[in-house]
N, C-alpha and C positions, 0 to 999 in steps of 0.2 A: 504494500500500500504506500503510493505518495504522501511524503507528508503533507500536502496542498491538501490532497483529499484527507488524511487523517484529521488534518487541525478544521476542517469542514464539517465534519462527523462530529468532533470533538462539540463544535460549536452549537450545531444543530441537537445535539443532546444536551447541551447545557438551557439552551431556549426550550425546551420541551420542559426540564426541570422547572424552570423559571414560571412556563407556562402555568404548570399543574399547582405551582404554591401559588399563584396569582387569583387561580379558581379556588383553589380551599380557602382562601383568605375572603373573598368574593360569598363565598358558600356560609363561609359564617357569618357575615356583614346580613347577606340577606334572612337566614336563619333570624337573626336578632332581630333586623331593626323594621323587617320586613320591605320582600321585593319594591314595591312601589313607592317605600319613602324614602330609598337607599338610592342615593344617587350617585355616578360616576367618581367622581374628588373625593365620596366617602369610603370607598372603597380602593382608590388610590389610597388615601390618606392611611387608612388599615394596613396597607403593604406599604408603605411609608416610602413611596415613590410621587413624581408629577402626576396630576390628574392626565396628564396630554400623554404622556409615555406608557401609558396604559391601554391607547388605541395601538400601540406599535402591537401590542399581540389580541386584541379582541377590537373587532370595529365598533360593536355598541353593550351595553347592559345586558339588550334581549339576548345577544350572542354567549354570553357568560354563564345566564340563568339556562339557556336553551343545554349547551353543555356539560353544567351540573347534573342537570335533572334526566338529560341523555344516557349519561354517561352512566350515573344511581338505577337506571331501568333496564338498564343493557345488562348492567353485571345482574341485576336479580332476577331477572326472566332467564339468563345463562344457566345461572343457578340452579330457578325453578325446573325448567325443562329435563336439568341433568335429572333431577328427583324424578319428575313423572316419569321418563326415560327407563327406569329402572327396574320398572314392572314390580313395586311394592305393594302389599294389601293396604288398603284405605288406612287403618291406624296408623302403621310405620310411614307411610306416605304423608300422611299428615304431622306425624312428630320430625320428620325432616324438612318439609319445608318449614316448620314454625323456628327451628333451629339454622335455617338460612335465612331467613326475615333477621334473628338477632344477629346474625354475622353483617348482612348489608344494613343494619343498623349503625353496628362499629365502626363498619368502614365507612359510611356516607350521613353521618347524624345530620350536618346541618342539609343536606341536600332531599331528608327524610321531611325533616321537620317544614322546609322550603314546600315539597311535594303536597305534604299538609294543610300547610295556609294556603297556598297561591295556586295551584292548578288549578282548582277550577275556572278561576278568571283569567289566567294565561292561556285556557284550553280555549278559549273565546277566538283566541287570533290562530288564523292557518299556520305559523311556523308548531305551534304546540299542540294542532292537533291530535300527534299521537298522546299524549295525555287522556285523554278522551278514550283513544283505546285501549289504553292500558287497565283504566281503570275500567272498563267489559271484561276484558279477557281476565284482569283480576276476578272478577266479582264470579264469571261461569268457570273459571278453576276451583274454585271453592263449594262453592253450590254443587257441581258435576260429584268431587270429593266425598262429602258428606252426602248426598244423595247414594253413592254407590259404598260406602260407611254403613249405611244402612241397610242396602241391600245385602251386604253380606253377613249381615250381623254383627261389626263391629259396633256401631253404635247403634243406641236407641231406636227403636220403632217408632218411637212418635215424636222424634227429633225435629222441630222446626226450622229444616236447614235455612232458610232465607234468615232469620234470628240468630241462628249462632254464627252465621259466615259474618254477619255486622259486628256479636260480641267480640268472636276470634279477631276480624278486622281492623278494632279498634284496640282493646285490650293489647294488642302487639304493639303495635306502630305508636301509640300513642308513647311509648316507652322510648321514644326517641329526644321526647322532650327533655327526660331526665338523666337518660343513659348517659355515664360517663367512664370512656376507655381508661381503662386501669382500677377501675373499683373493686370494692370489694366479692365480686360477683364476674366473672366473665361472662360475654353475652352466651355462648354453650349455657352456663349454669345456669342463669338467668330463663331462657330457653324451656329447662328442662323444670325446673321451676314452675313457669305457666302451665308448660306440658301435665304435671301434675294436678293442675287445679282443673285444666279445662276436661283432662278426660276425665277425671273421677267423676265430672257431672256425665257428659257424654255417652261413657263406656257402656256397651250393654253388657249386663251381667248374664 
């Protein structure tokens, strides 16, 4: 390798780093102080750089938030698929993905917390469409899950799946608000934790 091209690589890997601490930095600004009232200089100001040298790697805010929130559904739908992929019975199926929801918890809190408040009204504009889908194809994973839960006997006969996909749905995710990496609790534990509460109701005996 030339060193022309190595120190080109070199550099091109350094901007990529730069990039990705610009967006977590970005990730938490919004998390906080929320999308729409977080403006360009406050988020400069957070990575303690010019608000202008901030366009050298993202052209606008929407580009930033688009992303984050790109970025946080790519890895969990990865994730997810790898589980359904795996041909598990409905229980073990479901205690794997509820312990890959705490994993992209850890790794994407504020971009969790971001997805929470603000998609809905980001899903308004055609860039953030898939928002919209996400959260379908969220909601008939879950419902499909617990529906065939039942069917085989792991859960309840008379399990209101449309109700407990909202309790599961909320009861997880909303743990993004508090979660913090290095606690006393790793999200695994944490995980197996809920896992505990929710089947005991659930489980058919």
């Amino acid at each position: 390798m030339s060193p022309r091209r190595r120190d080109a690589e070199g550099t091109a890997a350094a901007r990529a780093e730069r990039r990705a601490e610009l967006l977590a930095t970005a990730a938490e600004v919004f998390a906080t102080r929320g999308y729409a009232a977080t403006t360009v200089r406050e988020v400069a100001d957070a990575a303690g750089i010019l608000g202008g040298s901030l366009y050298y790697h993202f052209d606008s805010k929407e580009s930033m938030a688009d992303e984050i929130l790109s970025t946080f559904l790519n890895e969990m739908w990865a994730a997810y698929d790898r589980v359904l992929a795996a041909g598990l019975g409905a229980r073990d199926t479901l205690t794997a993905l509820v312990v890959e929801s705490f994993r992209c918890i850890d790794r994407h809190r504020p971009a969790v917390v971001m997805y929470q408040n603000e998609s809905r009204h980001l899903a308004t504009g055609p860039r953030f469409a898939y928002l919209t889908e996400s959260r379908r194809r969220f909601e008939d994973m879950w419902t499909t899950l617990l529906e065939r839960g039942v069917r085989e006997g792991a859960f309840r006969p008379d399990l209101d799946t449309a109700l407990v996909y909202r309790f599961v749905r909320d009861t997880v995710w909303v743990a993004a608000t508090w979660y913090q990496r290095g606690g006393r609790l790793t999200a695994e534990e944490i995980a197996q934790q809920y896992l505990a509460m929710v089947l005991e109701g659930i489980q058919h005996e």
